[in-house]
N, C-alpha and C positions, 0 to 999 in steps of 0.2 A: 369710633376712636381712630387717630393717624397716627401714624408712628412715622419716624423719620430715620433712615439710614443714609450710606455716601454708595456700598455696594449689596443687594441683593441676590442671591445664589439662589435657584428653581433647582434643587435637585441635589441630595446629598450622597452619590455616588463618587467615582475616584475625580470624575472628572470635575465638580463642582467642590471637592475637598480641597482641591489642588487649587481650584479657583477664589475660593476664598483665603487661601493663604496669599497665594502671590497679589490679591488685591490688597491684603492690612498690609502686607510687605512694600508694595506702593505706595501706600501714606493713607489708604482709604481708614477713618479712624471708627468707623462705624460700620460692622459686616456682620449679616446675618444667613442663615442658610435653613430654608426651609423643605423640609423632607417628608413627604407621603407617607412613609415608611413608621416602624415606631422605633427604629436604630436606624447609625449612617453607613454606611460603605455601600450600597446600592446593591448590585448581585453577588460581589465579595465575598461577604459573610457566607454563602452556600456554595462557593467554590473550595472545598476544601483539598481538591487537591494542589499540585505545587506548579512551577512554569512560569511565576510572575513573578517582576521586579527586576528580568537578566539586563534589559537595558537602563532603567532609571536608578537601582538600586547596587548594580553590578555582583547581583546575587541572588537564588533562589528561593522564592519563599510561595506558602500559601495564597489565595486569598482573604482568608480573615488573616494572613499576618501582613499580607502589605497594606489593606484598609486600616490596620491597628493602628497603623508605623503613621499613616496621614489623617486618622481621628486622633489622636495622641497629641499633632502638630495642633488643631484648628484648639484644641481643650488649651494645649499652653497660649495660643498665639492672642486670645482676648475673643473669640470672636462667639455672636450669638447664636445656637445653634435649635430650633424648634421640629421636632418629631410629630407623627400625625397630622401633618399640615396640608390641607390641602387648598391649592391655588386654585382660585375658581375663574379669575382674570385676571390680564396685565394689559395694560392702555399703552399707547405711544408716549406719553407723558411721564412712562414711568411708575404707573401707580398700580400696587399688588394688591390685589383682594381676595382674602384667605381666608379660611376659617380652621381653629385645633383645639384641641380640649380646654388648653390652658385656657385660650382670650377669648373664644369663641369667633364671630366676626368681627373683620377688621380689615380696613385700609393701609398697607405701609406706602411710603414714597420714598424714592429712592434715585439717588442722581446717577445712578447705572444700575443696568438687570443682566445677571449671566442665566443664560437658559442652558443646563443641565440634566435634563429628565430622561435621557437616555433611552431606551425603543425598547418595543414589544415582541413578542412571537407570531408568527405567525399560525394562526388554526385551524382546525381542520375546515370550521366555515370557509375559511378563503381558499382551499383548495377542492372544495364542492367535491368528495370523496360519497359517493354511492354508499347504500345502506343504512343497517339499524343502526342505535343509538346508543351501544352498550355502555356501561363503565369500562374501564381502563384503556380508553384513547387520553392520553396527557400530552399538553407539549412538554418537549427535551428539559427545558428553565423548571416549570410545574413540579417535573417529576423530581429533580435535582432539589428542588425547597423539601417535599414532602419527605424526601428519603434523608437529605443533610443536615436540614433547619429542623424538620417536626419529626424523624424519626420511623417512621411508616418504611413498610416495604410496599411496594407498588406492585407486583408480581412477582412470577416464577418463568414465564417464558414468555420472553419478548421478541416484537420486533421493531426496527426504527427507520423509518424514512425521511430522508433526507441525511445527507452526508456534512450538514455544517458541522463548526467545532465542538458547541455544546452535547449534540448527537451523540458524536464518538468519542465524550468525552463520560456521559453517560452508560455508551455502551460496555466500557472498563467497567463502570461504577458498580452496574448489575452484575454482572461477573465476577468483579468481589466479593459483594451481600447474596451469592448463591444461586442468585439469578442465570437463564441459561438464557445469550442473545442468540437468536438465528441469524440475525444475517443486519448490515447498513441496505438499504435500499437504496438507489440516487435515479432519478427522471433522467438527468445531465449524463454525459458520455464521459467528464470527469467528475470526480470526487470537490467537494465545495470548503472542506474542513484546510486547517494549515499539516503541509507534510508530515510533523512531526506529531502529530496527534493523528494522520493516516498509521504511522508505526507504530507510536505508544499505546494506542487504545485498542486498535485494529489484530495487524500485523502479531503481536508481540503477544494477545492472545485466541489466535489462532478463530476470530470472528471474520465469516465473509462480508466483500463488498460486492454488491450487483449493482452495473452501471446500467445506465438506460434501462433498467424497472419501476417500475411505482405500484401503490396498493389500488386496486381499483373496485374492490368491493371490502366491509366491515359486516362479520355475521355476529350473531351472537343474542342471547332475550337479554338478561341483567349485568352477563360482563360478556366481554370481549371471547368470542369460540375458535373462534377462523377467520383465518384474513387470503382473500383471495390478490397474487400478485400478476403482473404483467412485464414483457417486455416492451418497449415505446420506439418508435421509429425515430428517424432524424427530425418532426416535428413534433415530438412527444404522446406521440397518439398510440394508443395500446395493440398492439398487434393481434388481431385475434388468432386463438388455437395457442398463444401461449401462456395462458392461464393457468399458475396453478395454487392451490390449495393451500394452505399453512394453518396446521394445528396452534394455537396460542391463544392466550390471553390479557396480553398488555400491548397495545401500540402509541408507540411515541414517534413524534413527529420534530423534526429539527429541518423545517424548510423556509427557514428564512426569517430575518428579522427587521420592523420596519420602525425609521426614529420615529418617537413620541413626539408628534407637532402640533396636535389640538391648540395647544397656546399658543405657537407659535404663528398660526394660521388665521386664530381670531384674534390677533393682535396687529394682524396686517403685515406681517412679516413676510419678503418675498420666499418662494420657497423652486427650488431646484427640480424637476420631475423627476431627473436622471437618480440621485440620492434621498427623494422623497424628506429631505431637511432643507434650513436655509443656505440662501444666498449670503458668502460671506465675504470679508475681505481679507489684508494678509494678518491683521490681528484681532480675528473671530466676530467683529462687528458686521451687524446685519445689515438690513437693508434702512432700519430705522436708526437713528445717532445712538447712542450710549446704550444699545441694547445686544449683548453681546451672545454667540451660541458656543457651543465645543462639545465635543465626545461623541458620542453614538446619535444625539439628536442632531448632529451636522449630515455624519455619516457613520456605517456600521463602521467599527474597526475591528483589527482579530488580534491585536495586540492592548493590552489595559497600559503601558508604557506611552503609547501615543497618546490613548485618551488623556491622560496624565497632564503630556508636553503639552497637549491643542488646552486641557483647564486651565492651566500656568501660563499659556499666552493668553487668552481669553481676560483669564484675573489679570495679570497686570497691566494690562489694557483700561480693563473695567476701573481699576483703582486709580489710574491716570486721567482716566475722564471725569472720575468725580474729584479728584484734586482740583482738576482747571474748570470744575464746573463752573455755568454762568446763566443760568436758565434754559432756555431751550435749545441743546444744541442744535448740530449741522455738521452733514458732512463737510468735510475742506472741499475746495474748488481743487487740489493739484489732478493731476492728470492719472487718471484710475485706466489700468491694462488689466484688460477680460480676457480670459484662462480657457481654453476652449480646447472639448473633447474631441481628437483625431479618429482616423484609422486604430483600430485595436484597443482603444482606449473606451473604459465604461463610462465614466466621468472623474471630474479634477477638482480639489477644493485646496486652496482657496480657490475662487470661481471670480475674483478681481483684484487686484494690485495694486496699491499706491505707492511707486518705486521712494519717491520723497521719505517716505515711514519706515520704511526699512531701513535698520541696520546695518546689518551684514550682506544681509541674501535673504531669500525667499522658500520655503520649503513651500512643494507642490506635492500633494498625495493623490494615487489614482488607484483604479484597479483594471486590471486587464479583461478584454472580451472573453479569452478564449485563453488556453494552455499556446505558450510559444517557447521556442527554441534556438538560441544565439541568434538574437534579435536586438535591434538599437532603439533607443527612445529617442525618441527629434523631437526638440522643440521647434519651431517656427514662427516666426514673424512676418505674414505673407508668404512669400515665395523664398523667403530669406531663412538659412538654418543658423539658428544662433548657439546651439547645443548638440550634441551626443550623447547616450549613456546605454553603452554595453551590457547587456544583460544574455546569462546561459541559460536561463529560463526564467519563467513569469506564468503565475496563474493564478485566475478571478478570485481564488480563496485566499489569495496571499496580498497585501496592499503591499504597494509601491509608494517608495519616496523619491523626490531629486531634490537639489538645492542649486538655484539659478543665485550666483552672486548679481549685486545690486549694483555694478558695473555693464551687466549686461543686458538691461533694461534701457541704457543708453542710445544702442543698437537697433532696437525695435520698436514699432511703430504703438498703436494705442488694443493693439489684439495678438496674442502667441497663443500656436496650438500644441498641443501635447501628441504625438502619434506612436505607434511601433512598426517598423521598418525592418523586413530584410533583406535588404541591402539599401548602400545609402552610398551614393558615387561619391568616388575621394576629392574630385571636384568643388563639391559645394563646399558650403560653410566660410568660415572665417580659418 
């Protein structure tokens, strides 16, 4: 059986919510959103503490109440919504092949695809951590479903390594439900999490952070007994003689998250190594025509407000190309500028430019190598500075935005790099 839509959504999390709205909002009259899951909001629903919505909603809310506020939108807005679903392929052509309780298998086709599936945790497999097999090693997300969604208490004394936001966002969590944290661990000389969750979670109760240590042995027969820690040099390597011992029985891991690209990868989609997601352009189109990405499977973000923006470009996008559909698209021939990572710079999405498509201006996001300090962002075009942007500080855990007006693409040749600079002779530029 085929089914026929105008826009299909891989993923019912905020950023595929956002995505299917701004594409029926485009004129796409047929929008479906197919979800893994057997409810939509993506991780939402088990974030129940607050912090989200201060930029899109201009106010503070839960995660299950900002999911509520954009499942509420897609229920009034017309649009088809299938839970349980899981996509097994997607072709260049456009054609979904899925299977879910209701229809069993089935082919849809669809004159554009938003890829939405947002990333996973990182496990303990990928950081090859020595030792037995106990119970209670969870990643940070894991333990957050078990304790938010299902209810479970996961232990009594913890410890967590790695300093991302879910971490220390966790490491609150257990502290309220009686749990006792010993300590964040971090490999890194700085903290990976955003500032304000180094204070809120951390700081405010009196839980240490240990920079440059990691866990380097797991004891224990059936759960977690001792976890033996370390200090790590400037190339992460464990120091020996600084070894020590830690009583507990729960470790949680918060080291890292990487996008869900399986589809995107057997679909032929080019993909970025820097961001481990696709190559996109300035309005989330991939490297294939009508096949669109946004949110966490582009790139990690540490704000759900962006993911947000990048589905709402995405979708109107995707609803624009199946308005003008015509059989097989193609990109336009106008003249595409590639987005290139500098000095100090991790990587930059979008990752190419078609100034003709733009608007206004262009939003570029990145993240920084390292922690810096009244430092400038230069863009460049060659040898040519075509921007500045002052910053008192920047760190890897934090993403970066600029907005180059579509004026200033004029100026620059068919490549601009993004850098961070301290200092920048008053010389240059324009």
């Amino acid at each position: 059986m085929t089914d026929r839509y105008d826009v299909l959504v891989i993923g019912g999390g905020p950023a595929g919510l956002a995505a299917a709205l701004a594409a029926r909002e485009r004129g796409a009259e047929k929008v479906c959103i197919l979800e893994r899951a057997r409810f939509l909001g993506g991780i939402l629903p088990q974030c129940i503490h607050n912090g989200f919505g201060l930029h899109y909603f201009k106010e503070e809310l839960t995660g299950p109440e900002y999911a509520e506020r954009f499942i509420n939108r897609v229920s009034g807005a017309s649009i088809e919504t299938i839970t349980g679903a899981m996509v097994l392929s997607v072709t260049p052509e456009k054609t979904v092949y899925a299977v879910d309780p209701g229809h069993g298998y089935r082919a849809l086709r669809s004159k554009a695809v938003v890829f939405t599936m947002g990333c996973r945790e990182r496990t303990r497999g990928a950081l090859c951590i020595p030792g037995s097999r106990p119970a209670g090693v969870f990643t940070a997300g894991t333990a957050q479903l078990y304790m938010n969604i299902e209810g479970y208490r996961i232990g009594r004394k913890a410890l967590i390594l790695g300093s991302g936001d879910i971490g220390l966002i966790m490491a609150r969590r257990l502290t309220l439900e009686g749990a006792e944290v010993l300590g964040v661990y971090e490999v890194l000389p700085y903290p990976g999490g955003l500032t304000r969750n180094i204070v809120q979670c951390l700081e405010d109760f009196n839980i240490p952070l240990y920079l440059n240590h990691t866990v380097v042995d797991i004891r224990g027969d059936k759960r977690v007994e001792q976890l033996v820690t370390a200090r790590v040099d400037g190339n992460r390597v464990p120091i020996p003689g600084t070894e020590k011992v830690i009583d507990c029985d729960t470790l949680l891991l918060s080291v890292g998250l990487i996008p869900e690209n399986e589809l995107s990868r057997q679909t032929g989609i080019e993909l970025d190594p820097r961001t481990g997601g696709p190559v996109v352009f300035e309005n989330m189109e991939t490297s294939i025509p009508g096949i669109f990405a946004a949110g966490n499977v582009v790139h990690v973000h540490d704000l759900v407000d962006y993911v947000t923006a990048e589905g709402l470009r995405a979708g109107a996008a995707a609803g624009s190309s199946a308005a003008a559909y015509a059989g097989q698209a193609e990109h336009s021939g106008k003249d595409t500028v590639s987005v290139k990572a500098g000095r100090g710079v991790r990587y930059t999405v979008p990752q190419k430019i078609r100034p003709e498509n733009l608007d206004k201006s262009a939003e570029i996001f990145f993240r920084s190598t390292e922690i810096f300090s009244d430092v400038k962002i230069v863009v460049k075009s060659g040898e040519r500075v075509i921007a500045r942007f002052a910053r008192e500080r920047m760190a890897p855990g934090e993403m970066e935005k600029i907005s180059l007006p579509r004026g200033f693409f004029s100026k620059m040749g068919n490549e601009l790099e993004v850098s961070v600079q301290k200092e920048v002779p008053a010389k240059e530029g324009l």
